[in-house]
RODO-2510 file (C-alpha; in nm, 4 decimals, decimal comma):
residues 398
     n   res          X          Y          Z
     1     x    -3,7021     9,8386    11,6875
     2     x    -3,4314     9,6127    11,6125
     3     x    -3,1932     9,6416    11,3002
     4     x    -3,0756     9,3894    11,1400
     5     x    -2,6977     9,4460    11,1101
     6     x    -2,3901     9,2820    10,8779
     7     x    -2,0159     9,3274    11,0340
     8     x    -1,7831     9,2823    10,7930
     9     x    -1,4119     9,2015    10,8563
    10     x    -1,1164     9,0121    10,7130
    11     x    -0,9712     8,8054    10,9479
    12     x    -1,1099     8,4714    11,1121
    13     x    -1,3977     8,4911    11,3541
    14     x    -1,4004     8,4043    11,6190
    15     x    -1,1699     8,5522    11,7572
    16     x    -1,1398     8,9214    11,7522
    17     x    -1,2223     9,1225    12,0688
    18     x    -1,3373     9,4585    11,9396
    19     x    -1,5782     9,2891    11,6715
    20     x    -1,7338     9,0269    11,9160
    21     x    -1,7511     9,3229    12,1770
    22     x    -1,9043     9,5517    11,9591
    23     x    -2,1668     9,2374    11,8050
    24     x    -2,2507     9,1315    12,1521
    25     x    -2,3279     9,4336    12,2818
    26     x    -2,5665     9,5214    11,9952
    27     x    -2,7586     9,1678    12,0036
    28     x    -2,7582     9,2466    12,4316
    29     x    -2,9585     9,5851    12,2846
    30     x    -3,1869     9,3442    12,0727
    31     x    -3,0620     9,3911    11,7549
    32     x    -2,9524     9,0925    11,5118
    33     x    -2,5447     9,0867    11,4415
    34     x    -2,3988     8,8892    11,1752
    35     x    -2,0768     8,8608    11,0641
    36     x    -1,8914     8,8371    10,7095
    37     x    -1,5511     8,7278    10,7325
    38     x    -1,3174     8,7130    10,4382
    39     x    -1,0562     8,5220    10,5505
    40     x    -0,8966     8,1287    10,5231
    41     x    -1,0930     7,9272    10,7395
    42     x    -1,1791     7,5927    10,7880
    43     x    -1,4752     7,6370    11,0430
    44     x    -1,8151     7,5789    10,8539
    45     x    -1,9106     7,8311    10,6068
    46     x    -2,1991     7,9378    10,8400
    47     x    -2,1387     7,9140    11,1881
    48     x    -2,2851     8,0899    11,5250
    49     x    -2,0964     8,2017    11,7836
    50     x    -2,2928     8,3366    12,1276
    51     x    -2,5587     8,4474    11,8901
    52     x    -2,3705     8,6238    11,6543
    53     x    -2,4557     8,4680    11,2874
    54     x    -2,0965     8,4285    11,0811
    55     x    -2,0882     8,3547    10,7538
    56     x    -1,7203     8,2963    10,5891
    57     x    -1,5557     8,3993    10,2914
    58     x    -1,2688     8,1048    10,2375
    59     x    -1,0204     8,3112    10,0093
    60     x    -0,6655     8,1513    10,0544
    61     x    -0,4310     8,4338    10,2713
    62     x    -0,2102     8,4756     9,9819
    63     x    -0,5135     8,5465     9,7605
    64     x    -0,6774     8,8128    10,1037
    65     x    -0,3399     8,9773    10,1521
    66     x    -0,2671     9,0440     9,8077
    67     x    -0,6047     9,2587     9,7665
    68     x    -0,5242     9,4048    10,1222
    69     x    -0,1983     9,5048     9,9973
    70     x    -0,3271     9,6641     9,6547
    71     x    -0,6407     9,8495     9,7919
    72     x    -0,5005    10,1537     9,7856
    73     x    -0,3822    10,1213     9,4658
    74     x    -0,5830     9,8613     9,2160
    75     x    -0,8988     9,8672     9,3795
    76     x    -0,9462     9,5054     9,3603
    77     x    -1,0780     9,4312     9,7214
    78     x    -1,3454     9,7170     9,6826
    79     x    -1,5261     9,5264     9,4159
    80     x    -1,5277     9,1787     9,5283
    81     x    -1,6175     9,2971     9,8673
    82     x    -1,8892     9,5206     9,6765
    83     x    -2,0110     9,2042     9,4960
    84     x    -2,0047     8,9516     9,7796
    85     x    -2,1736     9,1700    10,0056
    86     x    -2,4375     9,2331     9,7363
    87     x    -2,4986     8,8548     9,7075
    88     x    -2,5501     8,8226    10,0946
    89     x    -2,8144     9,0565    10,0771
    90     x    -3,0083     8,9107     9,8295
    91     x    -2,9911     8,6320    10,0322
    92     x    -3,1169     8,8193    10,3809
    93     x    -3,1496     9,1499    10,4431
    94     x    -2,9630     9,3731    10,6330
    95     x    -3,0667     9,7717    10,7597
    96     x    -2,7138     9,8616    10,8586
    97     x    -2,3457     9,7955    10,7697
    98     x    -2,0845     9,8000    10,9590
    99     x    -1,7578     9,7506    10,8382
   100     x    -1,4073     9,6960    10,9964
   101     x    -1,1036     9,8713    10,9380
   102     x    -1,0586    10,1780    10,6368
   103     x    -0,9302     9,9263    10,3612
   104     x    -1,2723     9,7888    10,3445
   105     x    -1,4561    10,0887    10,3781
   106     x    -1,4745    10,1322     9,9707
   107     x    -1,6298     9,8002     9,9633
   108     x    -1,8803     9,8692    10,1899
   109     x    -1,9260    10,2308    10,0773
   110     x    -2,0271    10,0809     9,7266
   111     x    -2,2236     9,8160     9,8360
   112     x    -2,4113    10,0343    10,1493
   113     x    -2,4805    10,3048     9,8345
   114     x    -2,5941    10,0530     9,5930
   115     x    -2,8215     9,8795     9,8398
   116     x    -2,9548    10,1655     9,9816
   117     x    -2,8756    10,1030    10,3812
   118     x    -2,6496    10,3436    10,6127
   119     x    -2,3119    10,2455    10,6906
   120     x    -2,0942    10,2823    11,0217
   121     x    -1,7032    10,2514    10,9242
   122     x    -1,5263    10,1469    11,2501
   123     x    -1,1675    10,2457    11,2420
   124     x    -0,9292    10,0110    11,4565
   125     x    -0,5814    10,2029    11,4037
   126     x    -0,4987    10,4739    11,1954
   127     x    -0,4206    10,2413    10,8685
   128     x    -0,2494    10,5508    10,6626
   129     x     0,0223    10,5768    10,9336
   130     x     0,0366    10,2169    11,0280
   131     x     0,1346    10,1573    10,6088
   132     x     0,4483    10,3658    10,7163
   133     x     0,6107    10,1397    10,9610
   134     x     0,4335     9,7800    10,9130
   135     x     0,7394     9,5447    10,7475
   136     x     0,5208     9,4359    10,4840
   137     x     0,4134     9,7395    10,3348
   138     x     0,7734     9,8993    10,3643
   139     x     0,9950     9,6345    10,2639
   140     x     1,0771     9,4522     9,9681
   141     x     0,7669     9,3971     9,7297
   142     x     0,5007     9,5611     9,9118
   143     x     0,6825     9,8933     9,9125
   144     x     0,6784     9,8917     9,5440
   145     x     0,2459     9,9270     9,5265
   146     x     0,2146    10,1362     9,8409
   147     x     0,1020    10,4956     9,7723
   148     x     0,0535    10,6747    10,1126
   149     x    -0,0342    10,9906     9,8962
   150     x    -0,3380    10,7833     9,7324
   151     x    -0,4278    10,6445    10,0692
   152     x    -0,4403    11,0010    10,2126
   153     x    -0,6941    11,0563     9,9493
   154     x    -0,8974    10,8250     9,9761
   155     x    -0,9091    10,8072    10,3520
   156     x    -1,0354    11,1769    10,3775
   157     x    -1,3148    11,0870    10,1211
   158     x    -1,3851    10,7360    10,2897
   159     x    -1,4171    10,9123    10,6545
   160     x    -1,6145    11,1638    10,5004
   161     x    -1,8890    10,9260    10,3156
   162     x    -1,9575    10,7424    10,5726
   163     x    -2,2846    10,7712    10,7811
   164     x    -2,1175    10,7009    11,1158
   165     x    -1,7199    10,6718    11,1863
   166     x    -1,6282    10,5126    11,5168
   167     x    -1,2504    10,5327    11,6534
   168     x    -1,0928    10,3732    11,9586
   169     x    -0,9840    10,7219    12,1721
   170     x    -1,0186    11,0919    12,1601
   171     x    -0,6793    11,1494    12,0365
   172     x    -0,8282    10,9649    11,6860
   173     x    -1,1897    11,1822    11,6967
   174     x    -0,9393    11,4851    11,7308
   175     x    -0,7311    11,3636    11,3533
   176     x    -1,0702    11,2709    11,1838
   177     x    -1,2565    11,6367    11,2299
   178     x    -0,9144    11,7643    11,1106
   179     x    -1,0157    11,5605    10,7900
   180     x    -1,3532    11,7283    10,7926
   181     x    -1,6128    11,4437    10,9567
   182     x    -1,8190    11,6534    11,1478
   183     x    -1,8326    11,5878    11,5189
   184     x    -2,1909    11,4279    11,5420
   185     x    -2,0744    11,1786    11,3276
   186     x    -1,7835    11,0458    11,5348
   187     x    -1,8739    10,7719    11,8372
   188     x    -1,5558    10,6735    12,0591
   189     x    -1,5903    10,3373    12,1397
   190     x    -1,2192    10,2294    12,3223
   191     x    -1,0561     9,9119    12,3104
   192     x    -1,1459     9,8251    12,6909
   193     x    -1,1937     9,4709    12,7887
   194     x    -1,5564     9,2535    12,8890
   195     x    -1,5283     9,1741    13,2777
   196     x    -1,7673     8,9113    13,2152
   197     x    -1,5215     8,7762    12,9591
   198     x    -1,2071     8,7673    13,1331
   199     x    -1,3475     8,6765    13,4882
   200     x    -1,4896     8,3612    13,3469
   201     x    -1,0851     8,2916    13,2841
   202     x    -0,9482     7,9884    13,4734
   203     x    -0,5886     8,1046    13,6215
   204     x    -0,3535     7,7892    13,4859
   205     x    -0,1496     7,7708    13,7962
   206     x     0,1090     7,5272    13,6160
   207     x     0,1662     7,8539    13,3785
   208     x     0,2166     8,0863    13,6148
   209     x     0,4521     7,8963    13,8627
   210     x     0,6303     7,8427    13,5163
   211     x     0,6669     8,1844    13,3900
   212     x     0,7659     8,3381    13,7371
   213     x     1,0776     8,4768    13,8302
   214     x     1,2263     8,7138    14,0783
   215     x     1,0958     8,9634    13,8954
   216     x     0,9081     8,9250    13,5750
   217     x     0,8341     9,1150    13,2595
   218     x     0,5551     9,0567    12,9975
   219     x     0,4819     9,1774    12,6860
   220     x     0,1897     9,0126    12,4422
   221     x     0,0387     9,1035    12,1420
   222     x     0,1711     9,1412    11,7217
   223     x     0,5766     9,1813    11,6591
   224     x     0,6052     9,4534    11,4139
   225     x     0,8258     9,7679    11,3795
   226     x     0,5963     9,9845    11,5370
   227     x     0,5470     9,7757    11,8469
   228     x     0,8557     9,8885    11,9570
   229     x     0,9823     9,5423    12,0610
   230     x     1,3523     9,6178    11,9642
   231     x     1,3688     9,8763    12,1995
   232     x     1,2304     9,6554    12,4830
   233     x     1,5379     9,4008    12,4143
   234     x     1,7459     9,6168    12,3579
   235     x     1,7314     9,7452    12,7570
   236     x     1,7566     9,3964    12,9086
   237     x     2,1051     9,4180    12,9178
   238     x     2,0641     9,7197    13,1403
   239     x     1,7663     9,5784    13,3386
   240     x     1,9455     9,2061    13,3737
   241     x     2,2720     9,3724    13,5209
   242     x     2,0585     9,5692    13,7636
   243     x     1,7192     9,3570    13,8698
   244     x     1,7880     9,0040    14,0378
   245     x     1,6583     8,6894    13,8112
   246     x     1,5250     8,9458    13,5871
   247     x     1,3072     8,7523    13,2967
   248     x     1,1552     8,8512    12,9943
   249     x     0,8198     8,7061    12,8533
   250     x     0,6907     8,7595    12,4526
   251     x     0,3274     8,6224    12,3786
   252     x     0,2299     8,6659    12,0320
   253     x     0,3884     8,6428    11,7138
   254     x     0,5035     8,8673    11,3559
   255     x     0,7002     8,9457    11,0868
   256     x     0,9802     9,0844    11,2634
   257     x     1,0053     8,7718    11,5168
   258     x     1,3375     8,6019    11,3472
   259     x     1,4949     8,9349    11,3565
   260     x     1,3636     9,0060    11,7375
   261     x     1,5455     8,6721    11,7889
   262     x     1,8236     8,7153    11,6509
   263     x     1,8882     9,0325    11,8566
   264     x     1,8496     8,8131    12,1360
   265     x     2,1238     8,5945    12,1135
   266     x     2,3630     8,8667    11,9461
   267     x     2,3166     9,0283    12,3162
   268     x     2,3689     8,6650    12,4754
   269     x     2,0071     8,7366    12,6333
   270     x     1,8622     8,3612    12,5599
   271     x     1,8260     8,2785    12,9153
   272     x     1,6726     8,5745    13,0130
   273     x     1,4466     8,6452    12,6670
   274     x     1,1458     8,3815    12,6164
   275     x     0,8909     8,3812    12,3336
   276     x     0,5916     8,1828    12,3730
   277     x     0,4160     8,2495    12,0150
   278     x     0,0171     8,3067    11,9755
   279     x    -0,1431     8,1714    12,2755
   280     x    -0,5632     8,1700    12,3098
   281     x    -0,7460     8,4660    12,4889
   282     x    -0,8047     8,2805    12,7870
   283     x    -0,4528     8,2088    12,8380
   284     x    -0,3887     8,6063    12,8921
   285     x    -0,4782     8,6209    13,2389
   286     x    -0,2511     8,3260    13,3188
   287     x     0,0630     8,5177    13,2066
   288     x    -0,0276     8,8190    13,3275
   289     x    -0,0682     8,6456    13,6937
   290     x     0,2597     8,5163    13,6498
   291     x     0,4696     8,8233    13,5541
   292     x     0,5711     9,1870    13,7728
   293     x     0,5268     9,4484    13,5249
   294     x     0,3231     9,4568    13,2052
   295     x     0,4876     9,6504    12,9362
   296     x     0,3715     9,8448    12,5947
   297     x     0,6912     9,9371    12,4262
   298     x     0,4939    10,1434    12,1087
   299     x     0,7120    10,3474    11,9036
   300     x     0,5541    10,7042    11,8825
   301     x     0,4310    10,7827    11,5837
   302     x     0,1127    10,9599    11,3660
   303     x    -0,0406    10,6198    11,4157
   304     x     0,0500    10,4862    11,7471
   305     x    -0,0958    10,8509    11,8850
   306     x    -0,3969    10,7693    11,8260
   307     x    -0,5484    10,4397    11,8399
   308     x    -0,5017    10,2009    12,2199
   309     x    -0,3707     9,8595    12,2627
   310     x    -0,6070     9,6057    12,4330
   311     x    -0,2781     9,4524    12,6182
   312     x    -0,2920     9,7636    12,8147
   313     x    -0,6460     9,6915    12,9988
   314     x    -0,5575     9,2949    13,0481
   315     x    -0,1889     9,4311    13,2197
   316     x    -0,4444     9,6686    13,3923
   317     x    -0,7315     9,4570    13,5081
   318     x    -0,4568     9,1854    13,6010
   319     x    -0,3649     9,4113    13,8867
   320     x    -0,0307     9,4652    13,7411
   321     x     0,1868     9,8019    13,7371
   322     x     0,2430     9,9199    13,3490
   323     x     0,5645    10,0605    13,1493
   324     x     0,4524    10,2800    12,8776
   325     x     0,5732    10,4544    12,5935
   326     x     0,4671    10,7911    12,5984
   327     x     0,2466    10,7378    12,2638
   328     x    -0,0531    11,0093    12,3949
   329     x    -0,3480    10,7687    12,4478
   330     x    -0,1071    10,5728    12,6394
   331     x     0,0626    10,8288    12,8726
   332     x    -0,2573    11,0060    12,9214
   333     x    -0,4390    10,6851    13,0953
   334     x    -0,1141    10,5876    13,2675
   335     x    -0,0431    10,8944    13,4407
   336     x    -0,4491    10,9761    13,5164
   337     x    -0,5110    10,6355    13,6379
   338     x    -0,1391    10,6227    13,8497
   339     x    -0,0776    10,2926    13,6835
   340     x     0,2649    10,2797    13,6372
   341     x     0,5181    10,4728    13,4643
   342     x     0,5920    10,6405    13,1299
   343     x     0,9027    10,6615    12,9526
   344     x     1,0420    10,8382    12,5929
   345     x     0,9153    10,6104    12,3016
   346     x     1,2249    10,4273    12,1135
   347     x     1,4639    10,5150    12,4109
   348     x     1,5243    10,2266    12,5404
   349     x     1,7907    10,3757    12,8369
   350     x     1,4567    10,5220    12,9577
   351     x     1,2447    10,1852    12,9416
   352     x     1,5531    10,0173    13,0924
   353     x     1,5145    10,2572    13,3983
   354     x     1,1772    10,2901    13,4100
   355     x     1,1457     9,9550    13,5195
   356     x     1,4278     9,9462    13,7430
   357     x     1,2682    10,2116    13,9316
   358     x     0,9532     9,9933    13,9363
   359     x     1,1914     9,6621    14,0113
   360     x     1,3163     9,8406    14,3061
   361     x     1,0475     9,9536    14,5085
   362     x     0,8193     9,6958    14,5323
   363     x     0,5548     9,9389    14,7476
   364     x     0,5020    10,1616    14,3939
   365     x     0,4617     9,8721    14,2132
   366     x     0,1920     9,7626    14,4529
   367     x     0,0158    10,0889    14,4871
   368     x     0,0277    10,1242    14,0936
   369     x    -0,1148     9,7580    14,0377
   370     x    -0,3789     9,8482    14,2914
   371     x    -0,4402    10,1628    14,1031
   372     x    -0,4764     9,9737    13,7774
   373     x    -0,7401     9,7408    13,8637
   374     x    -0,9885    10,0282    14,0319
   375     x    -0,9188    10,2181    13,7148
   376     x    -1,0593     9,9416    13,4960
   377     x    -1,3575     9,8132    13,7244
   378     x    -1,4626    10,1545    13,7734
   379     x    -1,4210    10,3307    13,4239
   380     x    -1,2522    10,1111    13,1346
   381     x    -1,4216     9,8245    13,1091
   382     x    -1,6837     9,7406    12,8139
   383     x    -1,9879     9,7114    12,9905
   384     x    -1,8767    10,0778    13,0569
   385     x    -1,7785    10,2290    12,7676
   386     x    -2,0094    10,0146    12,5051
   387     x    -2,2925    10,2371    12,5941
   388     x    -2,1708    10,4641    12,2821
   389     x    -2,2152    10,2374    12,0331
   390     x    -2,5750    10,1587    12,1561
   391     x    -2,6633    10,5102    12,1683
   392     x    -2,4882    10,5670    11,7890
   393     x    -2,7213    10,2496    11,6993
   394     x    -3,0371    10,3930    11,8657
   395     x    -2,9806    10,6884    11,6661
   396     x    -2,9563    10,5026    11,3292
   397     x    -3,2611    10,3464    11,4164
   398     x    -3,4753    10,6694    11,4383
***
């Protein structure tokens, strides 16, 4: 039978890997996907994309941050989301919900209750610990209307209420039964990457020829305190005195960039530091072609424990050695898969040498990058690993 199914998220779609995975695979499976998103937009407010119906929500950023920011606290976002999702149905049906990330899962709790249909809350990160180290939410004003001791509260209810709970590794289905969801209720579904996807990538050889150097280091993906990005700059010094032409590469973009560069040039590393900003999906591939070692700096925390960077499978499937912080998910695929190496989270002596060690023997680095591909053709890759969700989905529709 197929179910007809409503993702809801709140950011612009496309793009977003995990949600067009995830909708892809289902519609693959014969079900219908569409998506809401509640986010600024100025696409058409309904829209297809590979099959997937979208249908946007066009509330201003300030307007979607601001009820991000207070859901924990004036529950705001968990009635309009309640309200709008209500409206949708009454104009098509839906049989299941699925909705993206915990801050919305009051919303959709409400509305799924309400309406009468099962819900699946899909948990991207652990958002409780993330609201402890994200600058917004622990600076100057968001600080002032964060309660982690409310959001504790309400995620171990939210968890708990929902029909199905999907998380991105083992290390996050260990944290939720601690919070009492029983273990038939949790599907892992990781943040591995579509081969079909990426292989349909053209290489831009003008990129790569311009991003090499002797020896080449990338990181992409969000700047933020977590992301451990000041640690990563902080041992070029080290790694420029020691590796020939050493270069650094930043794709992506956040609100800790300005101060990122302005570490930069207080360590006179402009020549050897570049940052490229957001670039599009398909450009990945091309960086990662051009660069020696792909690198995930994450501070170690509560949250960084247990959810998995997508970076880490495109550094991967790029054939490329890894550095990684010894965050758990992260250390336990490096050091199973012998992708690389792993060094103490925050130290950034360690990262420094870490990839010196790499820099240096160019036969490890090989091996490792060898290693890294095999690991992600032969085990994470979606078309591997998205057979949980269809078997959650086939179970729903019993």
């Amino acid at each position: 039978m197929s179910l007809r199914v409503l993702m809801v998220m709140d950011h612009s779609f496309p793009p977003d890997p995990r949600v067009e995975n995830e909708a892809l695979s289902l519609i693959d499976a014969g079900h219908q996907v569409t998506v809401l998103a509640v986010s600024p937009d100025d696409r058409p407010d309904r829209d297809d994309h590979h099959g997937i119906r979208i249908v946007r929500d066009k509330l201003s950023a300030r307007v979607r941050n601001t009820m991000r920011g207070l859901a924990g606290t004036l529950p705001i976002l968990t009635w309009y989301l309640s309200r709008r999702i209500g409206r949708l149905f009454d104009d098509q049906t839906f049989d299941v919900l699925h909705v993206h990330d915990l801050y919305l899962f009051g919303g959709g709790l409400r509305a799924a209750r309400r309406l009468g249909v099962p819900i699946v809350g899909d948990l991207h990160e652990n958002w409780v610990a993330a609201l402890q180290h994200y600058a917004w939410s622990t600076r100057f004003p968001g600080k002032l209307v964060i309660s982690i001791r409310r959001w504790k509260r309400l995620e171990q209810m939210w968890v708990n209420d929902v029909d199905r709970l999907v998380v991105v590794v083992k290390e996050a289905a260990a944290r939720n039964r601690e919070l009492g969801v029983p273990d038939e209720k949790i599907t892992i579904v990781p943040n591995t990457i579509r081969l079909s996807e990426f292989d349909a990538y053209e290489v831009d050889e003008r990129l790569v020829e311009e991003i090499r150097s002797p020896f080449t280091l990338l990181y992409t993906g969000g700047f933020d305190i977590h992301r451990g990005l000041g640690s990563l700059i902080e041992a070029m010094p080290l790694i420029r005195d020691r590796v020939d032409g050493a270069k650094l590469i930043l794709v992506g973009d956040g609100r800790i960039r300005s101060e990122l560069e302005r570490a930069v040039s207080s360590l006179g590393l402009e020549e050897f530091v570049r940052f490229e900003g957001w670039k599009p999906q398909a450009l990945i591939m091309s960086y990662i072609a051009g660069c020696d070692v792909g690198i995930v700096p994450h501070l170690r925390t509560v949250h960084t424990d247990a959810t998995l960077p997508h970076k880490l499978f495109h550094y991967m499937y790029g054939g490329k050695p890894v550095v990684v912080s010894d965050c758990r998910p992260l250390k336990r695929i490096v050091l199973d898969s012998q992708t690389g190496l792993v060094y103490k989270a925050g130290n950034s002596d360690a990262l420094a040498r870490a990839v010196i060690t790499l820099a240096k023997d160019p036969t490890r680095r090989e091996e490792a990058g060898r290693c890294a591909r095999t690991a992600v053709l032969e085990k994470y890759n979606w078309e591997q690993t998205s057979g949980a969700l269809i078997r959650m989905y086939d179970e729903l529709d019993r």
